[in-house]
C-alpha positions in Angstrom: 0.0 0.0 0.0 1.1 3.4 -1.0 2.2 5.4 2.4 1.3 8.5 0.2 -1.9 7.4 -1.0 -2.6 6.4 2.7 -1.7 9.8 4.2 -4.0 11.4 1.4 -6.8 9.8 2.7 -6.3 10.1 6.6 -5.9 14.0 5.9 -9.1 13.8 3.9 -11.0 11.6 6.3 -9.9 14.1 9.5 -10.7 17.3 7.6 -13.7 15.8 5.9 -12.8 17.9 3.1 -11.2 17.3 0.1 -10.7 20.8 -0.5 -9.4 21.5 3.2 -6.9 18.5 2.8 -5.4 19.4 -0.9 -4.7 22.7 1.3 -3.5 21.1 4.0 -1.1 18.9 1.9 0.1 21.4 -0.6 -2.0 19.8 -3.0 -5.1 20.2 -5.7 -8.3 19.0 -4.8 -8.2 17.1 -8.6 -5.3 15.8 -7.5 -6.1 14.8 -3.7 -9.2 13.1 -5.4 -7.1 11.2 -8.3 -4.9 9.5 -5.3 -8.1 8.5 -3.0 -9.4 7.0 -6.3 -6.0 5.2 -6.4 -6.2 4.0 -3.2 -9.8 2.7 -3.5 -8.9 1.1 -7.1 -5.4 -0.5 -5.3 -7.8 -2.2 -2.7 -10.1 -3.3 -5.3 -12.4 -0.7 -6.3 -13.5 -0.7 -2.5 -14.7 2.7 -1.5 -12.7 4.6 1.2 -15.4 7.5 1.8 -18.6 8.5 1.0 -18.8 11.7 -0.7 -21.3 14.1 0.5 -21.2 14.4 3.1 -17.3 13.5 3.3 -17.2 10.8 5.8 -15.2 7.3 5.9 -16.9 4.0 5.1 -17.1 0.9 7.0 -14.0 0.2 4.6 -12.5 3.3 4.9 -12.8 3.5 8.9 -11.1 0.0 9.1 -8.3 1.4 7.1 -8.2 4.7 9.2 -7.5 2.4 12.8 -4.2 0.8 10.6 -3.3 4.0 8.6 -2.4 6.3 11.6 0.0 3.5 13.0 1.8 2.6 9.6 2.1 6.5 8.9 3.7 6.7 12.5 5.9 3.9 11.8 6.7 4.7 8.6 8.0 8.2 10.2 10.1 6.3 13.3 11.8 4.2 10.5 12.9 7.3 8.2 14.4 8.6 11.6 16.2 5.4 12.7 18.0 5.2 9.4 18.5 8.6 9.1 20.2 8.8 12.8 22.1 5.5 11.7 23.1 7.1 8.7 24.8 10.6 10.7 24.2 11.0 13.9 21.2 11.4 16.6 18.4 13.6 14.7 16.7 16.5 16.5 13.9 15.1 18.9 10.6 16.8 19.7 8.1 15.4 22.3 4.9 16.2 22.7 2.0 14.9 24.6 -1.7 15.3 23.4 -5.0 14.2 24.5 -6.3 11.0 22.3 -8.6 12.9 20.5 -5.9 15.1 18.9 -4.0 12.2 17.8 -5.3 11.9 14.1 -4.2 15.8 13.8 -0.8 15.4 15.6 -0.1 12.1 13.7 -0.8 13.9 10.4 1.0 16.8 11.3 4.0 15.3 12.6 4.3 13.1 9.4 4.6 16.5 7.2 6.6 17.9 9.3 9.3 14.6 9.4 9.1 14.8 5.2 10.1 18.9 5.3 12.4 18.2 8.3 14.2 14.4 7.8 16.3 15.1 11.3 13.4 15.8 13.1 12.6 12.8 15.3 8.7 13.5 16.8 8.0 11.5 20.1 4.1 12.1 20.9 2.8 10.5 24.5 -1.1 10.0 25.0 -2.4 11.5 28.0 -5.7 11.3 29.3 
Protein backbone atom coordinates (compact mmCIF):
# COMPACT_ATOMS: atom_id res chain seq x y z
CA UNK A 1 0.00 0.00 0.00
CA UNK A 2 1.11 3.42 -1.04
CA UNK A 3 2.20 5.38 2.42
CA UNK A 4 1.27 8.54 0.25
CA UNK A 5 -1.86 7.41 -1.01
CA UNK A 6 -2.60 6.38 2.66
CA UNK A 7 -1.70 9.76 4.21
CA UNK A 8 -4.02 11.44 1.39
CA UNK A 9 -6.83 9.79 2.67
CA UNK A 10 -6.26 10.07 6.56
CA UNK A 11 -5.91 14.03 5.95
CA UNK A 12 -9.08 13.83 3.90
CA UNK A 13 -11.02 11.59 6.32
CA UNK A 14 -9.87 14.12 9.45
CA UNK A 15 -10.72 17.26 7.62
CA UNK A 16 -13.71 15.76 5.87
CA UNK A 17 -12.80 17.89 3.09
CA UNK A 18 -11.17 17.28 0.11
CA UNK A 19 -10.73 20.84 -0.48
CA UNK A 20 -9.42 21.51 3.25
CA UNK A 21 -6.93 18.52 2.77
CA UNK A 22 -5.37 19.44 -0.90
CA UNK A 23 -4.68 22.66 1.30
CA UNK A 24 -3.53 21.08 4.00
CA UNK A 25 -1.08 18.94 1.86
CA UNK A 26 0.10 21.41 -0.64
CA UNK A 27 -2.01 19.79 -2.98
CA UNK A 28 -5.13 20.22 -5.73
CA UNK A 29 -8.30 19.00 -4.81
CA UNK A 30 -8.21 17.12 -8.60
CA UNK A 31 -5.28 15.80 -7.48
CA UNK A 32 -6.12 14.77 -3.70
CA UNK A 33 -9.23 13.05 -5.41
CA UNK A 34 -7.07 11.17 -8.29
CA UNK A 35 -4.89 9.54 -5.31
CA UNK A 36 -8.13 8.45 -3.01
CA UNK A 37 -9.45 6.96 -6.30
CA UNK A 38 -6.02 5.17 -6.43
CA UNK A 39 -6.19 3.95 -3.18
CA UNK A 40 -9.79 2.66 -3.50
CA UNK A 41 -8.92 1.11 -7.14
CA UNK A 42 -5.44 -0.51 -5.32
CA UNK A 43 -7.75 -2.17 -2.67
CA UNK A 44 -10.13 -3.29 -5.30
CA UNK A 45 -12.35 -0.73 -6.26
CA UNK A 46 -13.54 -0.71 -2.47
CA UNK A 47 -14.74 2.74 -1.53
CA UNK A 48 -12.70 4.56 1.15
CA UNK A 49 -15.42 7.53 1.85
CA UNK A 50 -18.62 8.52 1.02
CA UNK A 51 -18.76 11.74 -0.70
CA UNK A 52 -21.28 14.14 0.48
CA UNK A 53 -21.17 14.37 3.13
CA UNK A 54 -17.35 13.55 3.31
CA UNK A 55 -17.18 10.78 5.76
CA UNK A 56 -15.17 7.26 5.93
CA UNK A 57 -16.90 4.04 5.13
CA UNK A 58 -17.15 0.91 7.00
CA UNK A 59 -13.99 0.21 4.65
CA UNK A 60 -12.48 3.28 4.87
CA UNK A 61 -12.80 3.47 8.94
CA UNK A 62 -11.14 0.03 9.13
CA UNK A 63 -8.34 1.39 7.07
CA UNK A 64 -8.21 4.72 9.23
CA UNK A 65 -7.48 2.38 12.76
CA UNK A 66 -4.21 0.81 10.60
CA UNK A 67 -3.29 4.05 8.57
CA UNK A 68 -2.38 6.31 11.59
CA UNK A 69 -0.04 3.47 12.97
CA UNK A 70 1.79 2.64 9.56
CA UNK A 71 2.08 6.47 8.91
CA UNK A 72 3.72 6.69 12.49
CA UNK A 73 5.92 3.92 11.81
CA UNK A 74 6.73 4.70 8.58
CA UNK A 75 7.97 8.23 10.23
CA UNK A 76 10.14 6.30 13.28
CA UNK A 77 11.75 4.19 10.48
CA UNK A 78 12.94 7.25 8.20
CA UNK A 79 14.43 8.57 11.63
CA UNK A 80 16.17 5.41 12.72
CA UNK A 81 17.98 5.19 9.39
CA UNK A 82 18.49 8.58 9.06
CA UNK A 83 20.17 8.79 12.84
CA UNK A 84 22.07 5.53 11.71
CA UNK A 85 23.14 7.14 8.73
CA UNK A 86 24.78 10.64 10.65
CA UNK A 87 24.18 10.98 13.90
CA UNK A 88 21.19 11.45 16.57
CA UNK A 89 18.41 13.57 14.72
CA UNK A 90 16.73 16.51 16.50
CA UNK A 91 13.90 15.07 18.86
CA UNK A 92 10.57 16.85 19.68
CA UNK A 93 8.09 15.40 22.34
CA UNK A 94 4.86 16.23 22.74
CA UNK A 95 2.03 14.89 24.58
CA UNK A 96 -1.70 15.27 23.39
CA UNK A 97 -4.99 14.22 24.51
CA UNK A 98 -6.32 10.98 22.33
CA UNK A 99 -8.57 12.87 20.46
CA UNK A 100 -5.91 15.10 18.94
CA UNK A 101 -3.99 12.19 17.77
CA UNK A 102 -5.31 11.87 14.05
CA UNK A 103 -4.18 15.79 13.84
CA UNK A 104 -0.81 15.41 15.60
CA UNK A 105 -0.06 12.05 13.71
CA UNK A 106 -0.79 13.85 10.39
CA UNK A 107 0.97 16.81 11.26
CA UNK A 108 4.04 15.31 12.62
CA UNK A 109 4.27 13.13 9.45
CA UNK A 110 4.61 16.48 7.19
CA UNK A 111 6.62 17.89 9.33
CA UNK A 112 9.25 14.60 9.35
CA UNK A 113 9.13 14.78 5.24
CA UNK A 114 10.14 18.86 5.34
CA UNK A 115 12.44 18.23 8.32
CA UNK A 116 14.21 14.38 7.84
CA UNK A 117 16.34 15.11 11.32
CA UNK A 118 13.40 15.75 13.11
CA UNK A 119 12.62 12.76 15.29
CA UNK A 120 8.68 13.52 16.76
CA UNK A 121 7.98 11.52 20.08
CA UNK A 122 4.08 12.07 20.88
CA UNK A 123 2.79 10.51 24.45
CA UNK A 124 -1.05 9.98 25.03
CA UNK A 125 -2.42 11.47 27.99
CA UNK A 126 -5.71 11.26 29.30
Amino acid sequence: MDLLLLRTFTTVARAGSFSVAARELGYTQSAVSQQIAALEASLGGVALLTRRPVTPTSAGTRLLEHAEPLLLRAAAARADVLRAAGGPPDHLRVAACPLAMPRLAAAFARATAAMPRLDVTISVVA
